[in-house]
C-alpha positions in Angstrom: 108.5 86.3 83.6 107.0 89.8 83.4 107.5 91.8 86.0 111.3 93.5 84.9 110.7 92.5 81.4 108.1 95.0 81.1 110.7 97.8 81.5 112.0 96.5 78.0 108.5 98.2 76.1 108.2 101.8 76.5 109.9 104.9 77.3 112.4 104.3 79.6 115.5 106.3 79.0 117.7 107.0 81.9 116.9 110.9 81.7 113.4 110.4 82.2 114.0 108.4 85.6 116.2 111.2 86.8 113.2 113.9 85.4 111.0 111.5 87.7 112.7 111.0 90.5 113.6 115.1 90.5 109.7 116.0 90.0 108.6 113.5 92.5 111.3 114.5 95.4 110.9 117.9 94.9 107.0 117.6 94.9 107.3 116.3 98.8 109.4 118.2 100.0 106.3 120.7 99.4 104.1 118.5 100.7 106.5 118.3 104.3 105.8 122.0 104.3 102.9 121.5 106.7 104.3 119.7 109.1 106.6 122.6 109.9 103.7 124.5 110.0 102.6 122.0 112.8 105.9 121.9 114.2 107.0 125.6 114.4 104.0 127.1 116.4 104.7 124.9 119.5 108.6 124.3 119.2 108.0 128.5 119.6 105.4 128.7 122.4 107.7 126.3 124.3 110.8 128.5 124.2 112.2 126.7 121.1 113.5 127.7 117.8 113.8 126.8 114.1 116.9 124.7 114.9 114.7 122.4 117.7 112.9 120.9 114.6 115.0 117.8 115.3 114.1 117.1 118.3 110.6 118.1 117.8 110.6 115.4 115.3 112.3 113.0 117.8 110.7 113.8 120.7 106.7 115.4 120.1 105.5 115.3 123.6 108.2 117.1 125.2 107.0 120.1 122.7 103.0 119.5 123.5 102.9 118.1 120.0 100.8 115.0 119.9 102.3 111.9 118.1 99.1 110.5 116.2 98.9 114.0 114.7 102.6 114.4 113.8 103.0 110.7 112.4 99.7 111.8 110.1 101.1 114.5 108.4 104.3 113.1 107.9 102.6 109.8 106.4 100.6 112.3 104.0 103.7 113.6 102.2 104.2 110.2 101.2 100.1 110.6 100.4 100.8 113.1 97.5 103.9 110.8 96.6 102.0 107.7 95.7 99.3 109.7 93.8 102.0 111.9 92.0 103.9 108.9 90.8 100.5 107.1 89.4 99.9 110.4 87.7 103.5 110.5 86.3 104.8 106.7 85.3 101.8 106.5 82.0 103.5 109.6 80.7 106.6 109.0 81.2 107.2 105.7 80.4 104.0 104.4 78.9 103.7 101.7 82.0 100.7 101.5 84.8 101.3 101.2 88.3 99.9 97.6 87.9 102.3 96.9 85.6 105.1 98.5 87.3 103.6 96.2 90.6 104.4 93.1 88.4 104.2 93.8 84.8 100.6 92.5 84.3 97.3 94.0 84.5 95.7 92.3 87.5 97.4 92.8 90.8 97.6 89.6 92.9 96.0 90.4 95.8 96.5 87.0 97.8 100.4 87.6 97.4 99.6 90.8 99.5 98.0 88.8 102.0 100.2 85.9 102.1 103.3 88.6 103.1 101.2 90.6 105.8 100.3 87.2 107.2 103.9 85.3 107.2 105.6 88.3 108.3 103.0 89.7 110.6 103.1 85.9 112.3 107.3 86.3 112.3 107.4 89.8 113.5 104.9 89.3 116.4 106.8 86.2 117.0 110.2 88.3 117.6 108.5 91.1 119.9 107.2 88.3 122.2 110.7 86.9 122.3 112.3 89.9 122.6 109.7 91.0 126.1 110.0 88.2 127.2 113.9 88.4 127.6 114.4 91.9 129.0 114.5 92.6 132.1 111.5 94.8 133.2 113.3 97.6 133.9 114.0 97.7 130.2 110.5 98.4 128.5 107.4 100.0 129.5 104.3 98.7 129.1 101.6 101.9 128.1 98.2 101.5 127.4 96.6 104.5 126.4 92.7 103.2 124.5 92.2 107.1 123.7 95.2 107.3 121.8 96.3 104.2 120.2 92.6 103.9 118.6 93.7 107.0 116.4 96.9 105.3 115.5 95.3 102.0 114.4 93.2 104.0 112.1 96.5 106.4 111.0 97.9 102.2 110.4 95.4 101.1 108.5 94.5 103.8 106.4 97.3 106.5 106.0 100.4 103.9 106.4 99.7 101.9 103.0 100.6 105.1 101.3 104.0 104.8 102.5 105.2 101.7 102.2 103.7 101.3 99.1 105.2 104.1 97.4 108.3 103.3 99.0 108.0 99.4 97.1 106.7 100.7 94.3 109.8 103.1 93.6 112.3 100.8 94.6 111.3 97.1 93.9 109.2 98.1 91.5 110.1 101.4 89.5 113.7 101.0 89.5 114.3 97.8 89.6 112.5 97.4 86.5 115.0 100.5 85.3 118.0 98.9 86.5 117.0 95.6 85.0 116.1 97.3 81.3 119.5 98.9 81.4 121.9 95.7 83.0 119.6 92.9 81.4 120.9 91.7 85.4 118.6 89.9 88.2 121.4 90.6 90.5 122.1 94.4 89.9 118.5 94.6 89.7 118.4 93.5 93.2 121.6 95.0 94.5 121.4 98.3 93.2 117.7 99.3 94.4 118.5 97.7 97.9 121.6 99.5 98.4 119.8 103.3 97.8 116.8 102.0 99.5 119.3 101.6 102.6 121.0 104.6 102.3 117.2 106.3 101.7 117.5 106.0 105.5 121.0 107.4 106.7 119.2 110.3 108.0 117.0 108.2 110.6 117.8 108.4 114.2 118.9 105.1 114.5 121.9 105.2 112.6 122.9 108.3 114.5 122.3 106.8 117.5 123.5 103.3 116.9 126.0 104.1 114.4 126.6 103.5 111.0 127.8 99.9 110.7 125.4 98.6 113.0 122.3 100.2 111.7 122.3 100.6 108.3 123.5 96.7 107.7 119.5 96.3 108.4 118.0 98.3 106.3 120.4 96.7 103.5 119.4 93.2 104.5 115.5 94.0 105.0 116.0 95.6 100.6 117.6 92.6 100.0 115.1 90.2 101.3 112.0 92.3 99.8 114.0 92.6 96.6 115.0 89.1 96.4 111.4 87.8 96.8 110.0 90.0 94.0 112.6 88.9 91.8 111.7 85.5 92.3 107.9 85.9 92.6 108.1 88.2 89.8 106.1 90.8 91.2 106.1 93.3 94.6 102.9 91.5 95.7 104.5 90.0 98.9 106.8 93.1 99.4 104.1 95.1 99.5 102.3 92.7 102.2 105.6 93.0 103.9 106.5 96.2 104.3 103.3 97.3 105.1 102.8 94.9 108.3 106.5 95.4 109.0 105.8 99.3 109.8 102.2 98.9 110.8 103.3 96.3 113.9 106.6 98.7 114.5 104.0 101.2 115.0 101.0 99.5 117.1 103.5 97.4 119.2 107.2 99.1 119.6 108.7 102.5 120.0 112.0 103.6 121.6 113.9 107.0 122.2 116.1 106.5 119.0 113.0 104.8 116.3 112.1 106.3 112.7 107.9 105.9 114.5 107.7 108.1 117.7 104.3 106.5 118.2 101.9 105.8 121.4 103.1 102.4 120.9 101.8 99.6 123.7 105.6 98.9 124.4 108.3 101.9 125.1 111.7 99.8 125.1 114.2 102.2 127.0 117.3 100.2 125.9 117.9 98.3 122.4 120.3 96.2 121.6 122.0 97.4 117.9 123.5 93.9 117.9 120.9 91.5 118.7 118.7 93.6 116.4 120.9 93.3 113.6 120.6 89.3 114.4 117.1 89.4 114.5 116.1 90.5 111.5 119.0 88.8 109.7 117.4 85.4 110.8 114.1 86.4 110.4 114.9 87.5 106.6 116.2 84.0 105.9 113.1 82.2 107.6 110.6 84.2 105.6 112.7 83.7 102.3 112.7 79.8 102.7 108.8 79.7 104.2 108.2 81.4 101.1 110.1 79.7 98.9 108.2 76.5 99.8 104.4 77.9 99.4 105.5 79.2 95.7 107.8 77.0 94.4 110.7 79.1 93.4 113.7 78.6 91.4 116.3 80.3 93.2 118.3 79.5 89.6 116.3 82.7 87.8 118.5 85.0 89.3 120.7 84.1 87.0 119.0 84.1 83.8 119.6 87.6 81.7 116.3 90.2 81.3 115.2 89.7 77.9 112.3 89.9 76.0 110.0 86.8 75.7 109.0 86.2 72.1 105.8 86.0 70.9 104.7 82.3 70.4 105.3 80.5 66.9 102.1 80.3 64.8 100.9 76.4 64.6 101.9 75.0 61.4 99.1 74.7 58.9 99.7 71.6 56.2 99.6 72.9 52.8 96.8 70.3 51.7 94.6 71.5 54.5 95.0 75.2 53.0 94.1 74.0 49.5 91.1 72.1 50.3 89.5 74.8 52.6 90.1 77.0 49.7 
């Protein structure tokens, strides 16, 4: 194992993650600054103020604001995120961002692939389902070619910045903290998931849906990625993950009350907070155990303490040997 051992070499005092995390957060909410800039001009030309930033946010077309160009510059704060924290972890803490991806020096590209594939396969799986048993009256099929071409390209290009930096802080960055400090599998999977779900009380799902019924899915969605690091040793899949998680959210799926006000091919007018929750409670377990099969995992290293692995034991050398070949 490697991946939260490597937290044990270094710096890695607890001020310097709460330095970090100050530098980093204050750094984009600077970098947010033009999308007010975006924002303002139009919220104002359409008889708006400074306090209709929300619903600008929620709503873009109703303010002439066009999605593809809003969804861009909010995905480039998380642009100057990702490169800030590369600049910042060797400093800090004397780690890479390879090594903080798994604790090695090569990142394990086919572990990317393997979670965009299984995932993409599970979540396209779900959408289809979940068409095919509403009622027409309860989606809208929009196919706009001159607008969703941009967003593909926003997807495959601007997204990874996002979800990346998002994996690397939490299943990578301070799980490897939490897991230097605990010498716990389990707190090092419990803690990061928790703030990673309450990194998203603000979204309009959870004031639209409610607390108890939204934020139960972005617990179990930290949990799964979490738990499959843990046992791969390495964000690899998370970051496969995560990244075709949003990207499909993006392309396929938008509703009044989503985190992605995209040109999305489907505009569900009703969601079910309930069946959702279901959803992607089931689909969690299916990925873990599809997973677990292709790699082999021992679901028993969850309980072994974070500890540093000792360099191997020199062979033994007969003392004859050493006599003669002197």
């Amino acid at each position: 194992m490697k991946h939260l051992e490597r937290a044990l070499q270094g710096k890695n005092g607890i001020g310097r993650y709460i330095l970090m995390a100050f530098i980093v957060m204050v750094i984009a909410q600077i970098a947010a600054f033009p999308l007010f800039l975006i924002l303002l001009p139009s919220i104002l030309s359409n008889g708006g103020n400074i306090s209709d930033l929300p619903a600008a946010l929620q709503n873009p077309s109703d303010w002439g604001i066009s999605s593809n160009l809003l969804l861009l510059v909010m995905m480039g704060t998380f642009v100057v995120m990702y490169f800030l924290f590369a600049l910042l972890v060797k400093p800090f803490h004397v780690r890479t961002v390879r090594e903080t991806i798994n604790g090695r020096r090569k990142i394990r590209w086919d572990r990317i692939r393997m979670g965009i594939l299984v995932w993409g396969i599970i979540i396209l799986a779900d959408t289809t389902i979940s068409i095919l048993l509403s009622a027409p009256t309860e989606y809208e099929f929009r196919f706009n070619l001159s607008a969703i071409i941009p967003l593909l390209l926003i997807v495959l290009i601007v997204l990874p910045f996002q979800t990346s930096i998002e994996e690397l802080l939490f299943r990578g960055y301070l799980s490897q903290g939490v897991a230097r400090w605990t010498k716990s599998r389990w707190w090092a999977l419990i803690i990061p998931s928790v703030l990673f779900a309450l990194m998203h009380i603000a979204n309009p799902e959870v004031k639209e849906y409610g607390f108890w019924l939204s934020m139960p899915q972005y617990l179990i969605m930290g949990l799964m990625l979490g738990l499959i690091s843990i046992l791969d040793d390495g964000i690899e899949l998370a970051l496969g993950i995560h990244f075709i998680n949003n990207g499909l959210t993006a392309l396929l799926v938008t509703h009044k009350a989503s985190a992605l006000q995209t040109d999305a091919l489907f505009l569900f007018h009703e969601i079910d907070p309930v069946a959702s929750l279901i959803s992607i409670s089931v689909a969690s377990v299916l990925l873990v155990l599809i997973l677990q099969r292709i790699y082999k995992w021992d679901f028993n290293i969850m309980n072994k303490k974070v500890v540093a692995v000792p360099p191997p034991v020199p062979p033994m050398v007969d003392s004859m040997e050493q006599v003669s070949s002197n």
